[in-house]
C-alpha positions as semicolon CSV with decimal commas, in nm:
position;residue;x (nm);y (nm);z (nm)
1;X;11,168;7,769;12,380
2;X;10,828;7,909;12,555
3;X;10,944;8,231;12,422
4;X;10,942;8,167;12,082
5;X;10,586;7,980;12,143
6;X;10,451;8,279;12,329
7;X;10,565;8,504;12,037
8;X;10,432;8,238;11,790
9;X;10,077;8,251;12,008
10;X;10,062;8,586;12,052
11;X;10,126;8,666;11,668
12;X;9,843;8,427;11,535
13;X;9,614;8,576;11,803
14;X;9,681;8,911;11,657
15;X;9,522;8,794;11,294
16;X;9,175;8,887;11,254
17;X;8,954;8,572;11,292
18;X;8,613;8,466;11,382
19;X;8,692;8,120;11,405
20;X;8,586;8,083;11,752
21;X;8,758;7,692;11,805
22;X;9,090;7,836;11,682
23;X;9,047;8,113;11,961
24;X;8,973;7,854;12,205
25;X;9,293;7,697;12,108
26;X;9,552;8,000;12,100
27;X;9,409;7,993;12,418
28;X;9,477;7,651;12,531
29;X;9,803;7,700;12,417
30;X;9,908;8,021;12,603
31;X;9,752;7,839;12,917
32;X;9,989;7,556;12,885
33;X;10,283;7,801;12,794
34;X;10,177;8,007;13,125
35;X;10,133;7,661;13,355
36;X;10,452;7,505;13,235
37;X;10,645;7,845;13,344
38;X;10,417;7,917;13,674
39;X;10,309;8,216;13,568
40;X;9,983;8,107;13,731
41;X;9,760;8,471;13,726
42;X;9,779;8,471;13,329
43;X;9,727;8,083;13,327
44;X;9,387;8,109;13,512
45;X;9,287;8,406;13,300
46;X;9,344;8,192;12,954
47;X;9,184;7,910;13,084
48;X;8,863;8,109;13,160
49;X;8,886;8,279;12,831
50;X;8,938;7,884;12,659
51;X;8,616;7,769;12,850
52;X;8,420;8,123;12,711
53;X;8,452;7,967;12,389
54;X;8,436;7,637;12,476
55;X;8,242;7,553;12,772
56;X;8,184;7,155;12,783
57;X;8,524;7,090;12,663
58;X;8,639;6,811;12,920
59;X;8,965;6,902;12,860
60;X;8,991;7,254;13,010
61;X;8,735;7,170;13,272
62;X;8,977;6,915;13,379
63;X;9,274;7,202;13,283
64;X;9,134;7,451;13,541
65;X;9,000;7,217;13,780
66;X;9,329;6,973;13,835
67;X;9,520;7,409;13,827
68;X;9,328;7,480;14,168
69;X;9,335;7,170;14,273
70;X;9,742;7,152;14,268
71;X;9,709;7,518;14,441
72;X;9,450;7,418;14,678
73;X;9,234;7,677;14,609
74;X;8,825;7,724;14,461
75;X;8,830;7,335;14,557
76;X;8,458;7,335;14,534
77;X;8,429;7,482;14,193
78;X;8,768;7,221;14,103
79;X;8,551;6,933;14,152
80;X;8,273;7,060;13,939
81;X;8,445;7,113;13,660
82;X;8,678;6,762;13,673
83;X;8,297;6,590;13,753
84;X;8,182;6,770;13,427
85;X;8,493;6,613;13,215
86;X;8,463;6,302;13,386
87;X;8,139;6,301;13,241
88;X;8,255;6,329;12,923
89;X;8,540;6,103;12,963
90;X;8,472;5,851;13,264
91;X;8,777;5,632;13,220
92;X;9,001;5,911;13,176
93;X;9,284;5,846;13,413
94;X;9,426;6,183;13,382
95;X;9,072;6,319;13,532
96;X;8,992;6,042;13,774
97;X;9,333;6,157;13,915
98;X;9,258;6,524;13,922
99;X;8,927;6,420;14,087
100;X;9,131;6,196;14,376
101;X;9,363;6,483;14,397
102;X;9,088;6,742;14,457
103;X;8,921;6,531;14,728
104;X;9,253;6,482;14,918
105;X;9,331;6,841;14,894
106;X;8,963;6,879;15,058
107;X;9,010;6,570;15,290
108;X;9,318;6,748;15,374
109;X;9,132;7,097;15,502
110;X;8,880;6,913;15,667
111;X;9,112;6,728;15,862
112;X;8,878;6,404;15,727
113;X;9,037;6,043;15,723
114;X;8,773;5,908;15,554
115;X;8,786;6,147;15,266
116;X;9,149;6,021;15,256
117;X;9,083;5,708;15,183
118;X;8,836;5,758;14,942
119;X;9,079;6,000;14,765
120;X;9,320;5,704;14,801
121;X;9,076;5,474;14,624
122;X;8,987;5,711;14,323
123;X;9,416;5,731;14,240
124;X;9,436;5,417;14,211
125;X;9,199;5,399;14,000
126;X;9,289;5,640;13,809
127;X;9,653;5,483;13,785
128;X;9,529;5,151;13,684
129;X;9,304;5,345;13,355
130;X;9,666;5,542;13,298
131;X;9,977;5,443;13,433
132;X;10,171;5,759;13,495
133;X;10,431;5,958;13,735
134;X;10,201;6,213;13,855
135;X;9,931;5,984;13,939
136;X;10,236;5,763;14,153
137;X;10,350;6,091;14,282
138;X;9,997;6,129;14,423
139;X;9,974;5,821;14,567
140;X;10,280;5,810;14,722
141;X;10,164;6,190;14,845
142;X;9,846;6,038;14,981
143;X;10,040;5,783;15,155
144;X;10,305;6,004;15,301
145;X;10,011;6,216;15,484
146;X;9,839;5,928;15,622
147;X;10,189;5,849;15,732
148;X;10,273;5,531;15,560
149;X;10,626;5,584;15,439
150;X;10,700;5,277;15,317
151;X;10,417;5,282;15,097
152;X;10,482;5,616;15,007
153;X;10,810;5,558;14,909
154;X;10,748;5,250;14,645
155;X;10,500;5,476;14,466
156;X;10,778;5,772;14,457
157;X;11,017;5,538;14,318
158;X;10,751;5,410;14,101
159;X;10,691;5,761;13,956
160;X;11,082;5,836;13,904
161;X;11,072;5,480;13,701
162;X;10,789;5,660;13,512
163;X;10,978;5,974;13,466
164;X;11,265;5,785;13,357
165;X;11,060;5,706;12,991
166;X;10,965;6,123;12,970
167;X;11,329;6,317;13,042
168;X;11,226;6,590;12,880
169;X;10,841;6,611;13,000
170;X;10,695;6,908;13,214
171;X;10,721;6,876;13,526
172;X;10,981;6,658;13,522
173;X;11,094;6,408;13,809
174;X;11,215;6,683;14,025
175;X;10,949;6,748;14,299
176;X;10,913;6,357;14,299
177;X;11,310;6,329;14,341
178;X;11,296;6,579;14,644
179;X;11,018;6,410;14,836
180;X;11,213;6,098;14,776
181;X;11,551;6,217;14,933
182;X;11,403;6,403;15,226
183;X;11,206;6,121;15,336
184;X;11,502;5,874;15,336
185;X;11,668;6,094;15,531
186;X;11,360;6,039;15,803
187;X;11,402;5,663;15,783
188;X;11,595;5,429;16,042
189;X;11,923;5,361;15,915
190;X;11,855;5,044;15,837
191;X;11,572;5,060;15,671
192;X;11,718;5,305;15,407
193;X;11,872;5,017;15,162
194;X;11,604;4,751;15,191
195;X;11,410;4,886;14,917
């Protein structure tokens, strides 16, 4: 499938155009081909080229913000650009989450509790403006390092409920189904079935 969509991409990009928004979004589109098959050098590199052509888009600001972000990496610069979409779009729940995921990744290297909980504070947000299973799996990641597992594990669960409505959705339930069964297997006995 991203084969044929790469080859698709590639072929239109090969057409002589100066239509600079349909550059922008061939791409978009190999960036979210790239992302969705961790090929993350070439994802970077089309999300810079995107933002050449269109620099205030909130949407790849957020794109290549929530990317270093999830890699913990140019955290700094990540924030910018998700403030900049947020701009743009300040109930976006997508982007308040990448914004509460970039300031736990930073709370996380500067070994800052506060900064956790105000992380904390801007996911739930963003999960009440957009109710979905990355957002819960960030919560329930937020929760897990401050070391509440109980908490951690009704927002994992929550997520998988989430997934359940998107089978066939990038990323998938997966990485949420993981964290799930490994900490379970960290719980008392007992406590493992009251949930």
């Amino acid at each position: 499938r991203y084969d044929e969509a790469l080859r698709l991409v590639n072929k239109a990009m090969s057409l002589p155009s100066d239509d600079d928004m349909a550059a922008r979004r061939l791409h978009f589109l190999l960036a979210e081909i790239y992302y969705d098959t961790q090929q993350d050098e070439l994802c970077e590199k089309e999300l810079r080229k995107a933002l050449e052509y269109d620099p205030d888009s909130p949407e790849l600001n957020n794109f290549l913000g929530y990317f270093y972000a999830e890699r913990g990496k140019h955290l700094d610069e990540a924030e910018r650009l998700i403030e900049k979409a947020l701009k743009a779009k300040p109930d976006n729940g997508a982007y308040l989450d990448s914004l509460g995921w970039v300031w736990y990744r930073q709370a996380m290297q500067d070994n800052d509790p506060a900064k956790v909980k105000r992380a904390l504070d801007k996911l739930k947000e963003a999960s009440s403006k957009y109710d979905d299973p990355v957002i819960r799996e960030h919560i329930g990641d937020v929760y897990h390092g401050m070391g509440d597992l109980d908490k951690a594990e009704v927002e994992w669960r929550k997520s998988l409920q989430l997934w359940e409505r998107r089978p066939n959705e990038p990323p998938g339930p997966d990485g949420v189904r993981h964290k799930l069964e490994q900490l379970l297997k960290l719980k008392p006995a007992g406590k493992k079935d009251e949930k």
